[in-house]
LUMVO-75332 format. One record per residue (C-alpha): x, y, z. Coordinates in nm, 4 decimals. Layout:
<sites>
site c1:X | c2:Y | c3:Z
...
</sites>
This chain:
<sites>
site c1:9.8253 | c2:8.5849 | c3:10.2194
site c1:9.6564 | c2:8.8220 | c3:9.9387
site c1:9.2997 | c2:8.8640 | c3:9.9840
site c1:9.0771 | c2:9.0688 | c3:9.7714
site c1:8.9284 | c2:9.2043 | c3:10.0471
site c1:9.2611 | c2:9.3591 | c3:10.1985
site c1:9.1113 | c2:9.7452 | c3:10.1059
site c1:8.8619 | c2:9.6646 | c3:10.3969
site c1:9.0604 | c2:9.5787 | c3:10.6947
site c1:9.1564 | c2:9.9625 | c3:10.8396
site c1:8.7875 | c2:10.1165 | c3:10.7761
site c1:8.5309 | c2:9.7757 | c3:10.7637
site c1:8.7397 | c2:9.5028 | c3:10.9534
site c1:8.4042 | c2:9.3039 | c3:10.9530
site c1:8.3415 | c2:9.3059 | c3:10.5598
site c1:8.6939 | c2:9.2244 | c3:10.5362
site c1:8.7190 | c2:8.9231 | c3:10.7673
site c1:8.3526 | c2:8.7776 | c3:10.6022
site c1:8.5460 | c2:8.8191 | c3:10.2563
site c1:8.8932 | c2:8.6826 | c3:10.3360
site c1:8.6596 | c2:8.3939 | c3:10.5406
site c1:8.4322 | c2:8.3461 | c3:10.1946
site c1:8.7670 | c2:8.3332 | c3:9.9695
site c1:8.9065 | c2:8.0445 | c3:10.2415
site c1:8.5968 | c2:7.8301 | c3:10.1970
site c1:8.5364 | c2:7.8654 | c3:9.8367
site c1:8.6219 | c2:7.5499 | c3:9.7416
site c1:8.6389 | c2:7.2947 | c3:10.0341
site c1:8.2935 | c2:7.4357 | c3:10.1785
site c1:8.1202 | c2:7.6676 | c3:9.9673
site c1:7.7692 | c2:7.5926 | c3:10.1792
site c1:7.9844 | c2:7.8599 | c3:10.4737
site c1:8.1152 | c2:8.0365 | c3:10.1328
site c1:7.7935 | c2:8.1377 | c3:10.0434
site c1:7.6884 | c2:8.2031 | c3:10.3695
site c1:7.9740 | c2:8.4367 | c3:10.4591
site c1:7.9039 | c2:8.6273 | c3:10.0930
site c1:7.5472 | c2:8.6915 | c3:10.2642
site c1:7.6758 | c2:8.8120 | c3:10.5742
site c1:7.8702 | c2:9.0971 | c3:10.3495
site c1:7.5072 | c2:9.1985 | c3:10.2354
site c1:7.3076 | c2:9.1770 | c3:10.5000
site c1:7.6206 | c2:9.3788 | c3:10.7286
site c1:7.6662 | c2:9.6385 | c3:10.4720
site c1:7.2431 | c2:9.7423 | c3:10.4388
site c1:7.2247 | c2:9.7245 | c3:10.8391
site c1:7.5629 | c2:9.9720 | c3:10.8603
site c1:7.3988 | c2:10.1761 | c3:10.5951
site c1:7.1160 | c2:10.2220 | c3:10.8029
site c1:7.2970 | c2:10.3155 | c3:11.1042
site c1:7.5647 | c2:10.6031 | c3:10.9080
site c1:7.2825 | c2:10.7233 | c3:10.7701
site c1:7.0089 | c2:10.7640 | c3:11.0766
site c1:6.7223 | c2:10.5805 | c3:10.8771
site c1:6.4172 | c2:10.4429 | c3:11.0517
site c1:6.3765 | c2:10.1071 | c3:10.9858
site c1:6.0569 | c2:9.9823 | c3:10.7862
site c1:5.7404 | c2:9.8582 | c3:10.9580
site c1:5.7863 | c2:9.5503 | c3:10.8147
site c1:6.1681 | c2:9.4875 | c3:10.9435
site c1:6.2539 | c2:9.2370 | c3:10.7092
site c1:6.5756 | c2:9.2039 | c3:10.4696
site c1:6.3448 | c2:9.2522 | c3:10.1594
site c1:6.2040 | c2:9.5403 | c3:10.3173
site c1:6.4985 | c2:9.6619 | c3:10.4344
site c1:6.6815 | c2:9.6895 | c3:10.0911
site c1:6.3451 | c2:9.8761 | c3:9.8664
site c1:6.3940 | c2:10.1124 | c3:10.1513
site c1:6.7371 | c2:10.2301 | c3:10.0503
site c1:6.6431 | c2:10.1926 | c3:9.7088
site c1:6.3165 | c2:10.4630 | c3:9.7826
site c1:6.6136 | c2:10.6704 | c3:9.9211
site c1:6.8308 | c2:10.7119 | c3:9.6310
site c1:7.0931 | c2:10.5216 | c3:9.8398
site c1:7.1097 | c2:10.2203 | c3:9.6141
site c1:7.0870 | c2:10.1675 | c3:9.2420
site c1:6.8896 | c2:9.8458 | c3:9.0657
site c1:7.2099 | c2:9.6395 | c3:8.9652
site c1:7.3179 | c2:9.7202 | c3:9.3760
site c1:6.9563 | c2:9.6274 | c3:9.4524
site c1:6.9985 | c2:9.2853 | c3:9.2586
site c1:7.3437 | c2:9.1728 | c3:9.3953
site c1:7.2304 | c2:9.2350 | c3:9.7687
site c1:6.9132 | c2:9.0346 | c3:9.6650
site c1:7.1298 | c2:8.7468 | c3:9.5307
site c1:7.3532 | c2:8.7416 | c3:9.8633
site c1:7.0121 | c2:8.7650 | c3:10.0485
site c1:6.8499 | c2:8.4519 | c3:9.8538
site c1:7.1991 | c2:8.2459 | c3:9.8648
site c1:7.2457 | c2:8.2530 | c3:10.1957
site c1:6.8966 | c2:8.1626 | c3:10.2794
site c1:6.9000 | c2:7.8500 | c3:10.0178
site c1:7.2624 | c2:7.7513 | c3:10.2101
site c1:7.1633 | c2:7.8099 | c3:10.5986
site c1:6.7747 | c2:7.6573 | c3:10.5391
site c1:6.8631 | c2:7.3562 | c3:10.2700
site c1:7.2163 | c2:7.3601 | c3:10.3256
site c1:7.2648 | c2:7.4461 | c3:9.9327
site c1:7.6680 | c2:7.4509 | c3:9.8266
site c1:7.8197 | c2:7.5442 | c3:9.5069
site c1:8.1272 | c2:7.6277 | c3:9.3894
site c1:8.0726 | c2:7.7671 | c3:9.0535
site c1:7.8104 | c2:8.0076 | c3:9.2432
site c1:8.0353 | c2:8.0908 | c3:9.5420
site c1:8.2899 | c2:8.2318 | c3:9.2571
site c1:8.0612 | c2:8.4277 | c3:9.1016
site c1:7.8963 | c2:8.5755 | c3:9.4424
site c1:8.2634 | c2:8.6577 | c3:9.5317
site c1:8.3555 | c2:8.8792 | c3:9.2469
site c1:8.0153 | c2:9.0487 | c3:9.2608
site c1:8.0836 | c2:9.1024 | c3:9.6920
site c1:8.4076 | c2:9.2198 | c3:9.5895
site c1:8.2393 | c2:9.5153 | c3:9.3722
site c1:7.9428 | c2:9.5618 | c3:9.6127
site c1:8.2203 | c2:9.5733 | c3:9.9038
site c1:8.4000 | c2:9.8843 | c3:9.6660
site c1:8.0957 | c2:10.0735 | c3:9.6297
site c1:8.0449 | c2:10.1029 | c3:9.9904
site c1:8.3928 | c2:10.1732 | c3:10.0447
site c1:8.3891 | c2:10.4588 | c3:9.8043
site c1:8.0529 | c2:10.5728 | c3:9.9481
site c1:8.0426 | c2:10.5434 | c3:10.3653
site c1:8.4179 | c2:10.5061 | c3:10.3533
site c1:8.7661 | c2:10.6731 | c3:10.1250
site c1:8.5596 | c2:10.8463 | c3:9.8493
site c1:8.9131 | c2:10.8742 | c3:9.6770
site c1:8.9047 | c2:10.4613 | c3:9.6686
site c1:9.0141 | c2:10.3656 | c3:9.3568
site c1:8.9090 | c2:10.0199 | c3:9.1798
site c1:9.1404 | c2:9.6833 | c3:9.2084
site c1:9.0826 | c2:9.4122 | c3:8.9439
site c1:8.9589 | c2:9.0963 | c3:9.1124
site c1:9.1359 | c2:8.7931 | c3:9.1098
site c1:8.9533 | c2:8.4597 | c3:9.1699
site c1:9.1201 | c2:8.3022 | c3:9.4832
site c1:9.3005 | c2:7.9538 | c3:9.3860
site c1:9.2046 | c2:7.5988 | c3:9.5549
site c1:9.4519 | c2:7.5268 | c3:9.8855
site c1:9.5827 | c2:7.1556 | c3:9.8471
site c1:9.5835 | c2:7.1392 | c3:10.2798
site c1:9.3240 | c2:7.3934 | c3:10.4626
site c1:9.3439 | c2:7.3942 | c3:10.8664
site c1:8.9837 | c2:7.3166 | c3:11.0563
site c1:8.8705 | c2:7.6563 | c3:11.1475
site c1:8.7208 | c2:7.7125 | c3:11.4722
site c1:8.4029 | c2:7.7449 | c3:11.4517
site c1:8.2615 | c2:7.8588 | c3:11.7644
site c1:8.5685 | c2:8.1159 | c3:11.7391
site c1:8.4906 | c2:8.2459 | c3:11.4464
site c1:8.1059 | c2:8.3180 | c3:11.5097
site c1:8.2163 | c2:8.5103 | c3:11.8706
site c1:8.4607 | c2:8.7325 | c3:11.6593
site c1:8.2126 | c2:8.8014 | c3:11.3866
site c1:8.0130 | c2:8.9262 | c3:11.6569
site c1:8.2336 | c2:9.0863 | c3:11.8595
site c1:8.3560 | c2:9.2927 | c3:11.4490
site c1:7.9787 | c2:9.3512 | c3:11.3718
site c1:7.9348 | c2:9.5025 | c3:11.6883
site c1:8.1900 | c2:9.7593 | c3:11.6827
site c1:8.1152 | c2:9.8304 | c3:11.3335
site c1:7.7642 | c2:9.9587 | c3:11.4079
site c1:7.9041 | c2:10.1458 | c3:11.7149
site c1:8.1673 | c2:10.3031 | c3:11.4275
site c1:7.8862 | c2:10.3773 | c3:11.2221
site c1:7.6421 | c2:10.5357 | c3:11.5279
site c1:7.9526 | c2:10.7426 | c3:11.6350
site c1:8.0624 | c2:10.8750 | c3:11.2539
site c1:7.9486 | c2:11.2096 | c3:11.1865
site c1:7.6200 | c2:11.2974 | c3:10.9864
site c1:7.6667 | c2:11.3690 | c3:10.6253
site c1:7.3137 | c2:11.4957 | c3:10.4578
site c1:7.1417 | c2:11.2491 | c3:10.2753
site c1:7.1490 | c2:11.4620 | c3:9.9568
site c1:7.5743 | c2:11.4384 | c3:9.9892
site c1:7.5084 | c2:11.0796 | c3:10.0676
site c1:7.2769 | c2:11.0158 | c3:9.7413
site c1:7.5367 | c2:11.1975 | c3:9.5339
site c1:7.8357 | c2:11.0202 | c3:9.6137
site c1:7.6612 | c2:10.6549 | c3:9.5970
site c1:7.5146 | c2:10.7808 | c3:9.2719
site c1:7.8823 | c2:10.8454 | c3:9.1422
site c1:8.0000 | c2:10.5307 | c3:9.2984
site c1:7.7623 | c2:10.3355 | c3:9.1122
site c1:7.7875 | c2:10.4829 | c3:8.7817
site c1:8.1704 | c2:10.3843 | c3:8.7979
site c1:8.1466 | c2:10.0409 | c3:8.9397
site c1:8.2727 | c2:9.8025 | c3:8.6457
site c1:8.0554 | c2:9.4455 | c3:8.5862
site c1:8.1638 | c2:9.1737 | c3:8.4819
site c1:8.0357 | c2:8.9741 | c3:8.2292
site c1:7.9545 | c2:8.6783 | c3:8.4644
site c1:7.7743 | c2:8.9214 | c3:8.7063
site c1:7.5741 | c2:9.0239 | c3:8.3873
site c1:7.5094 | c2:8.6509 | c3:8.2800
site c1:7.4155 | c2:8.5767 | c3:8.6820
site c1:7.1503 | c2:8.8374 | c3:8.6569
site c1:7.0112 | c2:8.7888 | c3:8.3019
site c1:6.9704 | c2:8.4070 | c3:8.4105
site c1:6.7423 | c2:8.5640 | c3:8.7268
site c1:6.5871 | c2:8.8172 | c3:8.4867
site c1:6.4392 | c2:8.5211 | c3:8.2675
site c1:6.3598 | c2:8.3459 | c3:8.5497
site c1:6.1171 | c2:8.6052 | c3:8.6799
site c1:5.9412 | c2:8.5891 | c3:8.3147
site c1:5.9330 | c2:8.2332 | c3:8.3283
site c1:6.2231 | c2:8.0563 | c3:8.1175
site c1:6.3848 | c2:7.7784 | c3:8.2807
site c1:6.7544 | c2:7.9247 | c3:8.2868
site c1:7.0882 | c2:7.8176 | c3:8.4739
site c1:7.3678 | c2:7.9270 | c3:8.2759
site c1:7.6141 | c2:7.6764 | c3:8.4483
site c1:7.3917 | c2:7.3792 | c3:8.4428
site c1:7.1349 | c2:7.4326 | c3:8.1202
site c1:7.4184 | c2:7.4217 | c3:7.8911
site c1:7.4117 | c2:7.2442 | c3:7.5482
site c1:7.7741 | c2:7.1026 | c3:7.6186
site c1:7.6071 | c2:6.9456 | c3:7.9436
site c1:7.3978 | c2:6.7782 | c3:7.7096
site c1:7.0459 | c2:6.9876 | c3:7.7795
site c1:6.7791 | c2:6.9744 | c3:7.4962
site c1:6.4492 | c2:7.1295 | c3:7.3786
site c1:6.1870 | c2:6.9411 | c3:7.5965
site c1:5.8182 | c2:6.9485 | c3:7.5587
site c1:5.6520 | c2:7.1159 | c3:7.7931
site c1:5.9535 | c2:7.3157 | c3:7.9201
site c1:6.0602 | c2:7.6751 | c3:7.8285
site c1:6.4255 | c2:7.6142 | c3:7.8166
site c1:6.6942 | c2:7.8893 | c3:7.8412
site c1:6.9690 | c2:7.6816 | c3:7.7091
site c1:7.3041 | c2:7.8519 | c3:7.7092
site c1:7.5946 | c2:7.8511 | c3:7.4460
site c1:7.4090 | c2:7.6931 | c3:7.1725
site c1:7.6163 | c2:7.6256 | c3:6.8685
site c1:7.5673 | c2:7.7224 | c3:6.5208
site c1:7.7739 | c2:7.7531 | c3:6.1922
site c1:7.8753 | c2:8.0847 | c3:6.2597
site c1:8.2788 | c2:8.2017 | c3:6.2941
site c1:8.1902 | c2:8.4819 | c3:6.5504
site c1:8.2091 | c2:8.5577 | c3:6.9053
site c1:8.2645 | c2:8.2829 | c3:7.1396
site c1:8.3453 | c2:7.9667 | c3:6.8887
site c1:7.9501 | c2:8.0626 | c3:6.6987
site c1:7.7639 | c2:7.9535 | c3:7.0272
site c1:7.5088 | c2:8.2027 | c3:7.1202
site c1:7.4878 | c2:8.2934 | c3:7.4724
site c1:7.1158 | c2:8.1404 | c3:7.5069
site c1:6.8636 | c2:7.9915 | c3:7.3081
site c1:6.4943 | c2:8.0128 | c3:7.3999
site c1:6.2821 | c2:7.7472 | c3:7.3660
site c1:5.9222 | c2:7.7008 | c3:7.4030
site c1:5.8903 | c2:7.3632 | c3:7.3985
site c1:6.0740 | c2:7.2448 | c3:7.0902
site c1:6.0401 | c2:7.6007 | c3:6.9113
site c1:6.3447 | c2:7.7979 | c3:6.8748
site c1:6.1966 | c2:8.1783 | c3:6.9733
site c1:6.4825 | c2:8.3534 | c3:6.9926
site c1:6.8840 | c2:8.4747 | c3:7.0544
site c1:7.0390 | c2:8.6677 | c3:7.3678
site c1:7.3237 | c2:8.7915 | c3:7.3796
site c1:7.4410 | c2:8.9020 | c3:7.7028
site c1:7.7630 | c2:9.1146 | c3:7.7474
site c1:7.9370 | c2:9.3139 | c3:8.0148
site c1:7.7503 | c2:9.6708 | c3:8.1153
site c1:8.0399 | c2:9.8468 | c3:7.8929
site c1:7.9823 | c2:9.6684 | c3:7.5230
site c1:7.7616 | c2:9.9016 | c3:7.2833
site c1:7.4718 | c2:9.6755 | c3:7.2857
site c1:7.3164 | c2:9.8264 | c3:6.9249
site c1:7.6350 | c2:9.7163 | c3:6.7505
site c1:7.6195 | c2:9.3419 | c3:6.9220
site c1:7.2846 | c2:9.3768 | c3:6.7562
site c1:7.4436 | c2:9.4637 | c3:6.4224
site c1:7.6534 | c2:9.1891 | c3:6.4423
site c1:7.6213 | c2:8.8711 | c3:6.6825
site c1:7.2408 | c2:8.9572 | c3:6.7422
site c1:7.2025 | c2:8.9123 | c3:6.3100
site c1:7.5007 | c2:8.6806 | c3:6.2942
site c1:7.3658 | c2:8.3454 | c3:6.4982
site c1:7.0306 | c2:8.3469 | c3:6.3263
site c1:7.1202 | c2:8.3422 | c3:6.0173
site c1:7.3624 | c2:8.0679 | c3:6.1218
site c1:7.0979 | c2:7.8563 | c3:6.2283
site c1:7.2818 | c2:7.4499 | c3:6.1875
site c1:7.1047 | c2:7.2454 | c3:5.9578
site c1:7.0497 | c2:6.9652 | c3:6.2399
site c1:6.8524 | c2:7.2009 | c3:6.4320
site c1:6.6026 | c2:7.2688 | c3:6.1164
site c1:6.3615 | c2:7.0687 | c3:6.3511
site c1:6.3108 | c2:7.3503 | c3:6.6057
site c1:6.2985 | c2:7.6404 | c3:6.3419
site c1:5.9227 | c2:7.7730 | c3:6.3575
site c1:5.9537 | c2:7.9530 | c3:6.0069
site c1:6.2122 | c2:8.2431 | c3:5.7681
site c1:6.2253 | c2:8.5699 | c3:5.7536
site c1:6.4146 | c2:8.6275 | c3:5.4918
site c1:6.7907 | c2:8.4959 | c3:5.5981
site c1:6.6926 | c2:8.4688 | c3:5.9569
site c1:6.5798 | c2:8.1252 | c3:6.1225
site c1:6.4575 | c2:8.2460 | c3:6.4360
site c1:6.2104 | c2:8.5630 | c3:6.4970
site c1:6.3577 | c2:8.7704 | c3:6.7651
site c1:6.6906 | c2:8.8483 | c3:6.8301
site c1:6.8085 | c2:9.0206 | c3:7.1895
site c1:7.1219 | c2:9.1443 | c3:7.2800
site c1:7.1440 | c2:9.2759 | c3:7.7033
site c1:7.3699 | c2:9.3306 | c3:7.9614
site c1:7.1240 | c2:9.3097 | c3:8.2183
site c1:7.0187 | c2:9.6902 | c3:8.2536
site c1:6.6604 | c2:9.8133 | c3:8.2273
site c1:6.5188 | c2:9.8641 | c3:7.9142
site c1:6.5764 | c2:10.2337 | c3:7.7812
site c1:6.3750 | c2:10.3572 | c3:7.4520
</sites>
């Protein structure tokens, strides 16, 4: 059976059997989905560690673990964030037994492209990139084995740090060059982008879910709440049907429009023309949450991202 994780089998037979194991349990257990997407993460910064001879931090822990190859020039910030969303994941689904399909599915596209980076860094630098393709719900699924399936995991992870203690030494300024290069060509989805600008307003302190704080799901400007709400409608023709990726809310003030698209879309011209399109479109009905005009515009910021730092 296909699995998107079929590149991995010769060179990383452990990523490979946590991704075709993740892709199995998508949908009739995505609690050992999610918990199999955060073994990929947690495997791939330990092997990193081991290929490339680095002490391990005072403090040994996984958050620790991953600013240290960051400090080393070993991992970029979007790398930084997927390995941090694994890391979190799996703890929600092994400590409150969390489970969630839509979030599985997104986890699995963004392994998928984490899992090709380190393939075209500690493995075939001449690896070229395979579109992914979202694994389809099994009508009959056998009842693994569990206690099976934990020994071989074990008995793969093993000899994959054993590979990775016997591969020769490349210097770390190779090393940083070629992870650079794989990063800079690794190709992000839109969803990935949406997963992290939902994270990114969560840090600042907006409420924000973009699968479950959705104004088709019925969510609302509260009182008291600072409400991301996603795909907010308004009278214009545009982009996706005139619904603006989120609307922020403080309290029952409209304060602005995001836009979020994929890493390759020229962000100034989304500006130019979704970023200036929704506000002006501003529906009637919602008059109630408008906190003033500027001119055609009924809301006072506009943002357009795709999840990247901020560059002047």
């Amino acid at each position: 059976m296909f699995s998107n994780f079929d590149f991995l089998k010769k060179d990383f037979p452990v990523l490979y059997n946590f991704g075709i194991q993740a892709e199995r349990y998508c949908y009739n257990d995505s609690n050992s989905c999610l918990m199999k997407l955060g073994m990929i993460g947690e495997t791939i910064v330990n092997l990193m560690f081991t290929y490339d001879r680095i002490a391990p931090p005072d403090d040994n822990t996984a958050v620790k673990r991953i600013d240290t190859l960051y400090r080393e020039g070993l991992l970029t910030q979007d790398l930084v964030d997927i390995l941090h969303a694994l890391r979190k994941t799996r703890n929600k689904a092994v400590h409150e037994n969390y489970a969630s399909v839509d979030e599985g599915k997104k986890l699995l596209q963004m392994s998928h492209s984490l899992c090709e980076w380190f393939m075209q860094t500690y493995g075939d630098w001449g690896y070229l990139h395979h579109e992914f393709v979202m694994p389809t719900e099994q009508s009959e699924e056998p009842i693994p084995d569990k206690t099976a399936e934990e020994a071989q995991e074990a008995e793969l992870t093993a000899e994959a740090e054993q590979k990775a203690a016997d591969a020769e030494t490349i210097s770390k300024e190779d090393r940083r060059k070629q992870a650079t290069k794989a990063a800079s060509q690794r190709q992000k989805s839109e969803a990935e982008t949406r997963y992290m600008i939902d994270e990114q307003l969560r840090q600042v302190g907006w409420e924000a879910d973009t699968e479950n704080l959705r104004y088709s799901k019925g969510i609302r400007p509260e009182k008291g709440r600072n409400l991301a709400i996603a795909e907010w409608p308004t009278d214009s023709t545009v982009g996706n049907g005139g619904r603006a990726d989120y609307a922020l809310f403080v309290g029952l003030q409209l304060v602005a429009i995001v836009e979020a698209k994929a890493e390759h879309k020229d962000i100034p011209s989304v500006i130019d023309y979704q970023g200036k399109e929704y506000p002006r479109n501003i529906r009637a009905e919602d008059a109630v949450y408008q906190v003033g005009t500027w001119g055609d515009y009924k809301v006072p910021f506009t943002f357009a991202t795709n999840g990247r730092p901020y560059l002047e």
